[in-house]
Structure formats: structure tokens, C-alpha cells
C-alpha positions in Angstrom: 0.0 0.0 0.0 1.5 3.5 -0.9 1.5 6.5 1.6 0.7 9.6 1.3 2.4 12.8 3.0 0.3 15.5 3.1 1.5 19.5 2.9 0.6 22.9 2.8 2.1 25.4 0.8 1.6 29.2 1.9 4.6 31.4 0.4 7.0 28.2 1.5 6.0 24.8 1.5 4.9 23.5 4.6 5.5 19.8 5.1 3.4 17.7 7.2 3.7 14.3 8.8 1.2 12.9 11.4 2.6 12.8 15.2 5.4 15.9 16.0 4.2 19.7 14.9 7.2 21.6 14.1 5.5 25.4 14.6 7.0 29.1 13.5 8.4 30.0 17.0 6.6 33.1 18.5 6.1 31.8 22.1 8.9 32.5 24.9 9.8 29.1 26.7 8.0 28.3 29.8 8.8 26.2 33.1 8.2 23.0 31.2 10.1 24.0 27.9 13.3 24.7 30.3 15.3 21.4 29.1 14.3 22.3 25.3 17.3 22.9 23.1 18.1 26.5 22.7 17.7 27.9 18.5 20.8 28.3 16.9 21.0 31.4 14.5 22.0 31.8 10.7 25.1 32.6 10.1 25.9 36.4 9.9 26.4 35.8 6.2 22.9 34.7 5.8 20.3 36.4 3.4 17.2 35.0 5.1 16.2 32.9 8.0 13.2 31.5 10.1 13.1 29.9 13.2 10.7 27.2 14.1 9.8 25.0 17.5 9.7 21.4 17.7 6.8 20.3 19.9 7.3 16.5 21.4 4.7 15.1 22.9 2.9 18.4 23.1 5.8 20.1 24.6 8.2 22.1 23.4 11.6 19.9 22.8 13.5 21.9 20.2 14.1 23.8 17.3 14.5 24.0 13.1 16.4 27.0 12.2 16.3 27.4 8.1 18.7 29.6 6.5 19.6 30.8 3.2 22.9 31.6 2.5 24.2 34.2 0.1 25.6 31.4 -2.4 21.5 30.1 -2.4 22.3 27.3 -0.5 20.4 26.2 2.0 21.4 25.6 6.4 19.0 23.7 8.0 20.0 23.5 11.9 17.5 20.9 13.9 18.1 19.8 17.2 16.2 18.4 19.9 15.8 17.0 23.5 14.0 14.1 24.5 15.3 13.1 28.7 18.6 13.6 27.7 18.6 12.6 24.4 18.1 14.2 20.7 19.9 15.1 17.7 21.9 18.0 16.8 22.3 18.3 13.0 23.5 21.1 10.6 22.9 20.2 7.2 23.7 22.1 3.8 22.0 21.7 0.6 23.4 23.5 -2.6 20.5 23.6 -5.5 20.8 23.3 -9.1 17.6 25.6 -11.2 15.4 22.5 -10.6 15.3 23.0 -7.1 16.9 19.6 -6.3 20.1 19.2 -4.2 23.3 18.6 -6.2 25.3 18.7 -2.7 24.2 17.5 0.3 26.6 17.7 3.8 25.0 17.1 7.0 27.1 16.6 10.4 26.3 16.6 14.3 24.8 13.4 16.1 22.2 11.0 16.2 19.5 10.9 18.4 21.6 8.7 20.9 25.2 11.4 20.9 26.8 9.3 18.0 28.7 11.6 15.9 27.8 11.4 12.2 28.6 12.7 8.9 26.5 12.1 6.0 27.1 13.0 2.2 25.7 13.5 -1.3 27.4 14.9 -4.4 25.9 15.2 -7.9 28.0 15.9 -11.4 29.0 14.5 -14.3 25.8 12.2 -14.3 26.6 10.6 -11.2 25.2 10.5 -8.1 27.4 9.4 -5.1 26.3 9.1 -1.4 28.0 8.0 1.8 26.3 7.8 5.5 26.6 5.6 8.6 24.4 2.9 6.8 25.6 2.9 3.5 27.4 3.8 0.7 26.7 4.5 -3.3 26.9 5.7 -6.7 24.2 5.5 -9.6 24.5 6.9 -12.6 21.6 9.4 -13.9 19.6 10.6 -16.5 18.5 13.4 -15.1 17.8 15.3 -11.5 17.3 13.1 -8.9 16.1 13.8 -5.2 18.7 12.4 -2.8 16.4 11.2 1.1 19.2 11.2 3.3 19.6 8.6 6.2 20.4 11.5 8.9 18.0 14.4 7.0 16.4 17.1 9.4 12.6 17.5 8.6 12.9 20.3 6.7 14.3 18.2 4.2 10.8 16.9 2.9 10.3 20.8 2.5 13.1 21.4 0.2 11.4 17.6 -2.1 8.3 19.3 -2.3 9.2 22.5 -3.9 11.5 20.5 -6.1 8.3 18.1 -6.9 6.4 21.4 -7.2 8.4 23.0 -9.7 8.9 19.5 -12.2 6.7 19.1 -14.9 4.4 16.4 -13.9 5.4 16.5 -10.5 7.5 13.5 -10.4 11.2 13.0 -9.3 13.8 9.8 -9.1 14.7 9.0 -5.6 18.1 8.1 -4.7 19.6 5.7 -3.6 15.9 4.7 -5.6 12.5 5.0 -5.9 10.2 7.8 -7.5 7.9 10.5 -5.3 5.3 12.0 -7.0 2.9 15.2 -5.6 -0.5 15.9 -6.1 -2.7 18.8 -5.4 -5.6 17.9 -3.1 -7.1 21.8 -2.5 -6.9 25.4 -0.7 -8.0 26.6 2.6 -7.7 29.4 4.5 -6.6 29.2 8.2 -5.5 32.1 11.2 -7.7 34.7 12.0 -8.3 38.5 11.2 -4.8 39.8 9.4 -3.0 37.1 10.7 -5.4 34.4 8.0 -3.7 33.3 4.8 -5.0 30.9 2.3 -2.8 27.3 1.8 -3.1 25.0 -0.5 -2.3 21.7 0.1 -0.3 18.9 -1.5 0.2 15.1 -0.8 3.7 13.5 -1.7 3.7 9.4 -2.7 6.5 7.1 -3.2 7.9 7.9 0.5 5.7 4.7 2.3 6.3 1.2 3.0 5.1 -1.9 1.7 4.7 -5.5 3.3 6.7 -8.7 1.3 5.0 -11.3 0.1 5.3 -14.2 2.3 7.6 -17.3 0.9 7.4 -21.2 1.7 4.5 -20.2 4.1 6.7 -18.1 5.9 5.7 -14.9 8.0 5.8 -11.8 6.1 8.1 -8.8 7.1 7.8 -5.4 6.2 9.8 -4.3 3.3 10.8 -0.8 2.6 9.5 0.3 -1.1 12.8 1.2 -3.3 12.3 5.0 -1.9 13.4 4.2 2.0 15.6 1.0 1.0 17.9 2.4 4.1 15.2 2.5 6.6 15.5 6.1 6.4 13.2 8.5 8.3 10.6 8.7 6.1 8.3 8.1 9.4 9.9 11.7 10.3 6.8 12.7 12.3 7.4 17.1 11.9 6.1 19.9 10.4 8.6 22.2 8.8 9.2 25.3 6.2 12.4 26.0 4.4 11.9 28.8 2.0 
């Protein structure tokens, strides 16, 4: 069975998942937000940023900074804490006019303090990837859409304006797979001055399927050829990146 993701796109895209809310951050930390992880700024160099809570649990746990840099590249800074625990990750995406990362750099740690460094580089018709799970090269035909292992929400952001902006709405995956987007309608949410209208989109190709059971064996679940690296495409968060 294929799954859908389901976004909304104001000025940005707005990517949604189903259990964490990752929220513009307007509200100062209270008592029980003390042990949230503090926002990290752009760098000084930066031509644009926004700043977003993550909410865990319905409380507030951590942050998305998104920055764009004066090259165009993006700096997506997420980090979060869970009792202790929670990932710190700064992650840099340059974009080629198609809106889809040709380089891809992401370091920090993992939800449990193990450092990591994750990487993606696209030229010369090649794609080559390397991160704590696996590594790779595939030759393309064209842009391709690279899910990393370690990516910080904002990530399914940045695929949906890529999706948005390709004719027909459909990209390669790598390592593989195809995501496709669809239109499902508008709506208008807030209040007063504060209401805009959104329109919302739903991205396939990101979901898991079950294997067919052999020699009357129990079937396992099988990840469809977009998360073959049991990536985090069950990323439960709301984010922006511009």
C-alpha cells in the first residue's frame, strides 16, 4: 500500500507528517520547555532565515532554524531534546535551477550522541552518497532527489518545492524509488490579518510496503525502493524552508 504525506504550501512549503508539529516559534519558553534545546542562529552571512519550535509530545523539545545563504544554498540546523537525548544536526544543501540538491553535507549526532557525517554529491551524471548505513553511486539521466539517512525535517520541504516545480510532478529518488505530488485543495486558516490561504499537496512514493510471504513463511515489512535504508521517512514534523 503506498502513503501519502500531506502538505501545505503558503509562500513556502509547509511539510506535514502525522505525530510531532514543528510550529513558527513566536512563544517564549515556559517552566516546562526549560530542558528544550536552545535555537541556533544563521550565520551572519545569511540572506534569510526562520526559526521554528519542535513540539514532542505536546511540549516544546526543540528547534529548526532554516537559513539561506548568500551562495542560495540552503542551512537547515535541527536539534532536539528528549530526557537527555536528541539530535543536533547542521545540514547544507546546494540547489541546481530545478530546485533539487546537487550537494548535500550534514554533520552533528544521532539521536543517541553518536557523531555522524553524511554525504551526497551530484555531477557528471553521477550521483554518489556516503552515511553511517551505507554507501553508493548510480548513474543518472537526469535530476534526482537524494532522502538522506540522517536528514532534518525540513528536508521533505526542500522535495516538495523540487516536486512542485517539475513538470508532472514527479522525481527519481536516490539511492531509488520515485515520489510524486498531487494537489488535493486550498483553505484558508488564522484569523483576522494574521489568515492566509494554503493549499495543500500530498507527496507518494515515500511509504512502506509488506513482502509477500515465501514457503509459508511470516511476512516482514519491506521498505518500497524510496526508504531501502530504513530512512526517516516516518519523520513525524512539520517544517518550512523557504
Amino acid at each position: 500500500m503506498t502513503s501519502a504525506r500531506r502538505i501545505a504550501v503558503p509562500m513556502t512549503v509547509v511539510a506535514a507528517l502525522l505525530l510531532t508539529v514543528v510550529l513558527p516559534s513566536r512563544v517564549a519558553a515556559t517552566d516546562d520547555q526549560a530542558a528544550a534545546s536552545l535555537p541556533v542562529a544563521c550565520p551572519a552571512e545569511a540572506t534569510s532565515s526562520r526559526v521554528f519550535a519542535f513540539f514532542l509530545g505536546g511540549n516544546r523539545a526543540g528547534f529548526q532554524t532554516t537559513c539561506v545563504l548568500k551562495d542560495g544554498s540552503r542551512l537547515l540546523i535541527f536539534a532536539f531534546n528528549d530526557r537527555g537525548r536528541g539530535p543536533f544536526l547542521q545540514s547544507r544543501y546546494v540547489l541546481d535551477g530545478h530546485r533539487v540538491p546537487t550537494s548535500v553535507l550534514t554533520g552533528g549526532h544521532d539521536y543517541l550522541k553518536t557523531p555522524i557525517v553524511e554525504k551526497f554529491e551530484s555531477a557528471a551524471g553521477k550521483g554518489s552518497w556516503k552515511n553511517k548505513v551505507e554507501e553508493g553511486e548510480r548513474r543518472l539521466d537526469g535530476p534526482a532527489f537524494y532522502v538522506s539517512q540522517t536528514g532534518p525535517p525540513g528536508e521533505l520541504a526542500l522535495l516538495a518545492r523540487a516536486l512542485v516545480a517539475t513538470p508532472g510532478g514527479r522525481l527519481p529518488l536516490l539511492p531509488q524509488g520515485e515520489a510524486r505530488i498531487e494537489r488535493v485543495g486550498d483553505r484558508k486558516v488564522g484569523t483576522g490579518d494574521g489568515s492566509q490561504t494554503v493549499t495543500q499537496y500530498a507527496i507518494t512514493g515515500l511509504g512502506f510496503r509488506t513482502r509477500r510471504p515465501r514457503h509459508g513463511r511470516r511476512s516482514a515489512p519491506w521498505p518500497r525502493p524510496a526508504s531501502s535504508k530504513s530512512r526517516s521517512t516516518a519523520r513525524s514534523s512539520r517544517s518550512s524552508c523557504r
